[in-house]
N, C-alpha and C positions, 0 to 999 in steps of 0.2 A: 233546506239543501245547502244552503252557502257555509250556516255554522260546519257542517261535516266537511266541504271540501276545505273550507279554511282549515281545520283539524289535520285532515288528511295532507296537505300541502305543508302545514306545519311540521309535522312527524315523519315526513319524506326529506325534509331539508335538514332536521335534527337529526336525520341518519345517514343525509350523507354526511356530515360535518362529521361525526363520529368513525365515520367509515373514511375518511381523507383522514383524520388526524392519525386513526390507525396504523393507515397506508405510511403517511411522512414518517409515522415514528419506525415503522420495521425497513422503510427505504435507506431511513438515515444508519438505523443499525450496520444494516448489509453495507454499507458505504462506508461507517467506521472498520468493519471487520475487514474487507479489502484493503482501504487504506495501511490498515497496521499490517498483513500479509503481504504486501509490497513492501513495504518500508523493512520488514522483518528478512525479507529474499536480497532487497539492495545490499543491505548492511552486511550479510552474509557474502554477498559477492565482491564488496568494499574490501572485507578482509580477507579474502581466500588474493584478490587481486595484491594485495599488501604485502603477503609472504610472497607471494609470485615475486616482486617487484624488488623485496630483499633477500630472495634468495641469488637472482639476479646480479645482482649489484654486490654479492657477496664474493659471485662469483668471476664476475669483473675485477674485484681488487685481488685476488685470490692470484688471476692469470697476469695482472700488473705489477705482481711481486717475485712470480717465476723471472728467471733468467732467462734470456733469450739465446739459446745454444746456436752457433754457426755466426752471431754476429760479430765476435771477437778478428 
């Protein structure tokens, strides 16, 4: 009786091992794919804010170089 539960307690711990390594490797996946899906939205919002900011500012020199009517 002990060889079998040795066995048996053997081939329960070799599958969770199997079944954790599993798990870490499709957790890590899902964490890379996120990861890059964030970083891929930032970046996107990085440049939309970038033309915002020179369009802006385009528009600033734009009214800096009109004349100012009534001040004469």
């Amino acid at each position: 009786m002990g060889y079998v539960l040795r066995v048996r307690f053997a081939s329960f711990f070799a599958g969770a091992a199997v079944a954790s390594a599993g798990g870490f490797y499709f957790l890590h996946k899902d964490y890379k794919l996120a990861h890059q899906s964030m970083s891929q939205q930032m970046n996107e919002f990085y440049k939309s804010m970038d033309g915002r900011i020179s369009s802006l500012e385009n528009l600033k020199e734009i009214e800096a170089m009109k004349p100012v009517e009534g001040a004469e």
